[in-house]
Backbone as CSV, one residue per row, in Angstrom:
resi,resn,N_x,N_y,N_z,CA_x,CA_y,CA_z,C_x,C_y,C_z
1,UNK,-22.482,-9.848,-17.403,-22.488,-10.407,-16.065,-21.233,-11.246,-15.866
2,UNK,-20.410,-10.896,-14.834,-19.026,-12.371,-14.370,-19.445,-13.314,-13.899
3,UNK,-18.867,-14.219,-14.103,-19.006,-15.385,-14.225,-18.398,-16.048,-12.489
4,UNK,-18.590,-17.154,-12.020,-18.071,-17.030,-10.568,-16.745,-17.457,-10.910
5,UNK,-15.806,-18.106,-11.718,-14.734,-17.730,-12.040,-14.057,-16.314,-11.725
6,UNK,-14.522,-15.349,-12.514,-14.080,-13.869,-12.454,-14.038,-13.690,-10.904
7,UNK,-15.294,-13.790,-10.655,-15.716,-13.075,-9.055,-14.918,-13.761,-7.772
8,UNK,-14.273,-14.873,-8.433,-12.789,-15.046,-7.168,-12.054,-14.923,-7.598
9,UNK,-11.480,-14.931,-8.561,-10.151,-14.467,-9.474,-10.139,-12.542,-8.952
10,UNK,-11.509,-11.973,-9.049,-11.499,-10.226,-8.691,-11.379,-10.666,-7.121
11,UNK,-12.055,-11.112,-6.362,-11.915,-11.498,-4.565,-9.997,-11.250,-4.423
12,UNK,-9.920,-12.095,-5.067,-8.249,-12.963,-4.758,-7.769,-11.827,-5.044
13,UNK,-7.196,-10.714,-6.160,-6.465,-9.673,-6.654,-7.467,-8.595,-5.423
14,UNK,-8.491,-8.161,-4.782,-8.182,-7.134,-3.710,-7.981,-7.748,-2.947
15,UNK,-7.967,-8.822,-2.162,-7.059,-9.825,-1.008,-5.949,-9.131,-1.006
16,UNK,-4.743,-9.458,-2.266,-3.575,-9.474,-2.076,-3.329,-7.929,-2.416
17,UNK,-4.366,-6.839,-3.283,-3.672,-5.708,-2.936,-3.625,-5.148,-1.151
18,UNK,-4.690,-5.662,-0.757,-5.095,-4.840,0.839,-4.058,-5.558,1.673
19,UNK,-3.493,-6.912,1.382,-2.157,-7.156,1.958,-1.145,-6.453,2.024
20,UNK,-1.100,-6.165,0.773,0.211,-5.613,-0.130,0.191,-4.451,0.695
21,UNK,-1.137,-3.381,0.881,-1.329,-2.255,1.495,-1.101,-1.964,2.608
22,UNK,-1.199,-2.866,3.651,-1.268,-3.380,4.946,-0.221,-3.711,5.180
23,UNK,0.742,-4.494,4.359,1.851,-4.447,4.945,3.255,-3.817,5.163
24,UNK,2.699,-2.863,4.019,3.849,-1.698,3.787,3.513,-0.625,4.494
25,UNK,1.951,-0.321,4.651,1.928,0.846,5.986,1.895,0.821,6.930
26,UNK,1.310,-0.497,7.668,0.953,-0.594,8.634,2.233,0.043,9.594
27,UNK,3.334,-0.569,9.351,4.400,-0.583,10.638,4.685,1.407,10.862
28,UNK,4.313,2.049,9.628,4.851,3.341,9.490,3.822,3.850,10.514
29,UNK,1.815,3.711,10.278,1.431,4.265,10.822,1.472,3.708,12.451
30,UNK,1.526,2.912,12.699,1.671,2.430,14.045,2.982,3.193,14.880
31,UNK,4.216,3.792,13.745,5.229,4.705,14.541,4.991,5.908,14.829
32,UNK,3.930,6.275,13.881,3.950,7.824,13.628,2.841,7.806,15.037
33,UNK,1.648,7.061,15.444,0.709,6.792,16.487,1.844,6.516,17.690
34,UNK,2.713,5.959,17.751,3.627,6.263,18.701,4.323,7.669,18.814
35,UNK,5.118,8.200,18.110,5.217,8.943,17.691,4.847,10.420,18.760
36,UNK,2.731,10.621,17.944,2.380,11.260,18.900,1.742,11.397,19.976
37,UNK,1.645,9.884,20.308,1.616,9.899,21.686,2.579,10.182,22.812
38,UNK,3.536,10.117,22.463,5.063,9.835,23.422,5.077,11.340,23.918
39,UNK,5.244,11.154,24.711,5.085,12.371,26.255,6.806,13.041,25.852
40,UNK,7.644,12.105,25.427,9.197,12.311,25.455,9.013,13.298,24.168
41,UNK,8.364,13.532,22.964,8.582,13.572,22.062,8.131,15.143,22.046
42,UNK,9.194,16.043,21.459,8.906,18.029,21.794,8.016,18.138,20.529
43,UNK,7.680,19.431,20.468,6.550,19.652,19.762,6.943,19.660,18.160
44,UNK,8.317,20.404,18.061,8.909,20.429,16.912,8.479,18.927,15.947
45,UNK,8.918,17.907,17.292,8.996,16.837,16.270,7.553,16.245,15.774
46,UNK,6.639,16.235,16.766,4.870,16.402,16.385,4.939,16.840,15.191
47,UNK,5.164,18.057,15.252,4.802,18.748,14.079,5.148,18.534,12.587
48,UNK,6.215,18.203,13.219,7.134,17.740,11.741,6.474,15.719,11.506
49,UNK,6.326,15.594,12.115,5.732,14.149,11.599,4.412,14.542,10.969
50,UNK,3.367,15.520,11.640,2.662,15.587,11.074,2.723,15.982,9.790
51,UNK,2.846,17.064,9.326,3.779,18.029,8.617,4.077,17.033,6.810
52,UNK,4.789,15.954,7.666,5.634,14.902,6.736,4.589,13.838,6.466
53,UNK,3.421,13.585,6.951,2.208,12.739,7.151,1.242,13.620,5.711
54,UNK,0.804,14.554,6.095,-0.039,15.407,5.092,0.655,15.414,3.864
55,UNK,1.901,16.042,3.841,2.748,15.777,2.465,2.602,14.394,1.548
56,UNK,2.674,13.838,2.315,2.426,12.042,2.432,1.271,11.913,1.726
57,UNK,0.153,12.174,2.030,-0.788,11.862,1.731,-1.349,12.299,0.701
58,UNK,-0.847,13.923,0.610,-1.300,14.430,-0.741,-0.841,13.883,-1.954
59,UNK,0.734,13.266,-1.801,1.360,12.295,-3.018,0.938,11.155,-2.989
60,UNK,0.528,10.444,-1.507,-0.696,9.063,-1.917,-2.032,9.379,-2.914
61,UNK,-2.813,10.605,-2.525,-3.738,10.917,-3.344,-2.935,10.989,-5.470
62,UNK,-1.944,11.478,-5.142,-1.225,11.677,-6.349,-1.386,10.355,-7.007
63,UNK,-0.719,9.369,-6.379,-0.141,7.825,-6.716,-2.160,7.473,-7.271
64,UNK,-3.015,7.665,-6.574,-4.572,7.379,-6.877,-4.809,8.006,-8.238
65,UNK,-4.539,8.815,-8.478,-5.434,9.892,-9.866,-4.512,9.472,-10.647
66,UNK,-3.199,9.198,-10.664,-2.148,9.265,-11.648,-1.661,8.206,-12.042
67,UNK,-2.178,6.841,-10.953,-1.667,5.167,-10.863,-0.602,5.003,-11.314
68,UNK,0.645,5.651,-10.301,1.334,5.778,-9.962,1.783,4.834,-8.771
69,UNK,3.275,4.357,-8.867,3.294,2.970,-7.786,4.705,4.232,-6.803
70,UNK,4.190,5.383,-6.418,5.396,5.834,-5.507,5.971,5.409,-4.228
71,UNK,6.968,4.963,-3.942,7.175,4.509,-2.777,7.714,5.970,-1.947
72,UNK,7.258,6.958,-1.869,8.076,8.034,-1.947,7.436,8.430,-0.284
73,UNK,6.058,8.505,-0.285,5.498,8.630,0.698,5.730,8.011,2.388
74,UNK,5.891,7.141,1.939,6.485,6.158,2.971,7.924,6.579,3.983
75,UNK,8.779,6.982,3.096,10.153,7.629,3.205,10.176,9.215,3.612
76,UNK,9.117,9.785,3.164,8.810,11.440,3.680,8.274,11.273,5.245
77,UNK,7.653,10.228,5.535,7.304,10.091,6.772,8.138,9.622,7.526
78,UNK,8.992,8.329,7.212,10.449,8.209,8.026,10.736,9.310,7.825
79,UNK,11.205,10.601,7.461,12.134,11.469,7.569,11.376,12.120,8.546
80,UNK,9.993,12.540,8.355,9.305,13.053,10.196,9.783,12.673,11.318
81,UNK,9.599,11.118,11.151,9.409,10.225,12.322,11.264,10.468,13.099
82,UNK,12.709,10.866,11.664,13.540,10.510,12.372,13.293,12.299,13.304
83,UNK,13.166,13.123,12.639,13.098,14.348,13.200,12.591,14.013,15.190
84,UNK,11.323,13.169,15.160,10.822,13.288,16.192,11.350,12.258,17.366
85,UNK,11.504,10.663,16.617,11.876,9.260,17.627,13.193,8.800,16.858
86,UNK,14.341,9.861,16.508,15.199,8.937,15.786,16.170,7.583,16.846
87,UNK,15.632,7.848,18.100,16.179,6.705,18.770,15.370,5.387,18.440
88,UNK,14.215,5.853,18.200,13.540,4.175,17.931,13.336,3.747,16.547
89,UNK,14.203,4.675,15.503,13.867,4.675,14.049,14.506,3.213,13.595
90,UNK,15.423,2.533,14.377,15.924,1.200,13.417,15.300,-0.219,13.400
91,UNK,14.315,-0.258,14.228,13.667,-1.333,14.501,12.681,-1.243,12.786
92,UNK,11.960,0.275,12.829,11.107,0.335,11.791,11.881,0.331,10.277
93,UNK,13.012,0.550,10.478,14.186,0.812,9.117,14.312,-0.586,8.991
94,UNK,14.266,-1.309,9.619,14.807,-3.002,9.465,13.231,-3.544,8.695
95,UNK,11.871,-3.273,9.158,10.905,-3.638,9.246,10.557,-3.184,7.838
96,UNK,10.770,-2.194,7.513,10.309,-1.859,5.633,11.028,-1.941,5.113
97,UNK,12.182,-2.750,5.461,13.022,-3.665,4.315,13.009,-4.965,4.035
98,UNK,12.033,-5.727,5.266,11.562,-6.577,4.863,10.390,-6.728,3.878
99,UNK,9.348,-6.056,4.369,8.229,-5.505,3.906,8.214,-5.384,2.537
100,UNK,9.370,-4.538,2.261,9.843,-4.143,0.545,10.299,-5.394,0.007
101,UNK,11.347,-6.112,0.190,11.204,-7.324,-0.141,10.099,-8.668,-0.248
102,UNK,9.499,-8.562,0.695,8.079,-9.293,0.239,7.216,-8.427,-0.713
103,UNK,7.423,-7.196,-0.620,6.029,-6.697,-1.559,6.935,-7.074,-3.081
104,UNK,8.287,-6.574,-3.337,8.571,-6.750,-4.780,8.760,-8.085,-5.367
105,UNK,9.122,-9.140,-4.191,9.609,-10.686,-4.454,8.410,-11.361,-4.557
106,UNK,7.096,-11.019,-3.715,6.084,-11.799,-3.570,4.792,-11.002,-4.060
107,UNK,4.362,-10.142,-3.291,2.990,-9.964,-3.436,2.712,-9.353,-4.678
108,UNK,3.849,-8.441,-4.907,3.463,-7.669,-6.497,3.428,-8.707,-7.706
109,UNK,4.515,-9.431,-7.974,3.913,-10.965,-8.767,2.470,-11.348,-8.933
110,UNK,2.464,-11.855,-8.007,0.782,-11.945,-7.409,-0.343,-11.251,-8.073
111,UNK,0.087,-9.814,-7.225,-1.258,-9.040,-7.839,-1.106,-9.041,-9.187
112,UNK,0.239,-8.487,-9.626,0.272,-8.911,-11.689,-0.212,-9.299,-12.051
113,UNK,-0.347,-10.818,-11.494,-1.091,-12.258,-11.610,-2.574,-12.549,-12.155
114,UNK,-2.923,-11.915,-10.756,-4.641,-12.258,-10.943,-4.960,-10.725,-11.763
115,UNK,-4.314,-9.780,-11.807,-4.746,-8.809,-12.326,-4.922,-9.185,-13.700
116,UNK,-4.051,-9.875,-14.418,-3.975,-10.589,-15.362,-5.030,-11.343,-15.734
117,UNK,-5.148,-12.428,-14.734,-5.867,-13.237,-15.121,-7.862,-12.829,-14.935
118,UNK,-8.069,-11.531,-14.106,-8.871,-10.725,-14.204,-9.499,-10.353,-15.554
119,UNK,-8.333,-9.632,-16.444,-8.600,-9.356,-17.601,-9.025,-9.861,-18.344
120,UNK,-8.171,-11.448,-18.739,-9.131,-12.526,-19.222,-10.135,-13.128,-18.602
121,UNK,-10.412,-13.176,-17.583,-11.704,-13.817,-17.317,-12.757,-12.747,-18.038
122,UNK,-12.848,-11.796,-17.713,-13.482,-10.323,-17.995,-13.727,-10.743,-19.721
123,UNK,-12.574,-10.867,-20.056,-12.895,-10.713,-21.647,-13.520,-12.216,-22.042
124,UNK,-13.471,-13.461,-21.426,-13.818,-14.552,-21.636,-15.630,-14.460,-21.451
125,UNK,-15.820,-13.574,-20.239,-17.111,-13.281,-20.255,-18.371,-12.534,-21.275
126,UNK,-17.080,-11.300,-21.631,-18.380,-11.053,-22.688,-18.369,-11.902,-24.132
127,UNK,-16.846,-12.567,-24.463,-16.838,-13.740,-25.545,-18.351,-14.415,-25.112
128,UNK,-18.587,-15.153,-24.052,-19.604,-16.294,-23.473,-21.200,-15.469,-24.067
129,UNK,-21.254,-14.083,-23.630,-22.217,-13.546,-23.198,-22.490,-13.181,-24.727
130,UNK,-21.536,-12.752,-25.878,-22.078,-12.780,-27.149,-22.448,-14.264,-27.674
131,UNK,-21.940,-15.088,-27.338,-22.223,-16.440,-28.044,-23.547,-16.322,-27.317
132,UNK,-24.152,-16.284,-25.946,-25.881,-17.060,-25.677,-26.327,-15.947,-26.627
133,UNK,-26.137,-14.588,-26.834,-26.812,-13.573,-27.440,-26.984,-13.735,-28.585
134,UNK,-26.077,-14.579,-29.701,-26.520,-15.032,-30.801,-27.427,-16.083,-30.753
């Protein structure tokens, strides 16, 4: 059983991954939702965002089974997105370079962190849980 130590130390590490998650996709999917909504935007380029979206996703599924940290996905979809809105592509090019810089300067630290300190709590617990058992 964890201990309530563990159980905010585990709270705190998915906090900061769903940040971490949130803030590196969010701005992509919010272009690509522009994207295909935009009345301006020909079908070619629909398609190809989509196209570059599915690709995307099948190497996100990849990055899941394989725990794998690809940033690769992200960048296959800018390459849709320039196909379809490359007039509005620099606002979002500026925006996941910030993004990237907070995730490698800040949040990934972080998650290291408690992921870390996860482990030991985890292992401090069943230490505890053999000592009442003796």
């Amino acid at each position: 059983m964890s201990s309530q130590k563990t159980k905010i130390v585990r709270k705190k590490l998915w906090f900061y991954r769903i940040l971490d998650a949130l803030i590196l996709f969010s701005p992509v999917i919010i272009y690509v939702g522009i994207a295909l909504k935009d009345g301006s935007v020909t079908t070619v380029g629909k398609i190809s965002v989509v196209g570059c979206v599915v690709i995307a996703l099948i190497l996100a599924m990849f990055n899941v089974i394989a725990q794998k940290r690809l940033r690769c996905p992200i960048w296959i979809i800018l390459l849709g997105l320039f196909v379809a809105i490359k007039e509005y592509l620099l606002p979002l090019i500026i925006i996941l370079a910030i993004t990237s810089i907070l995730d490698d300067l800040v949040l990934t630290p972080i998650i290291t962190y408690y992921r870390t300190a996860l482990i030991a709590n985890k292992q401090m617990d069943e230490r505890e849980e053999e000592n009442v058992n003796e």
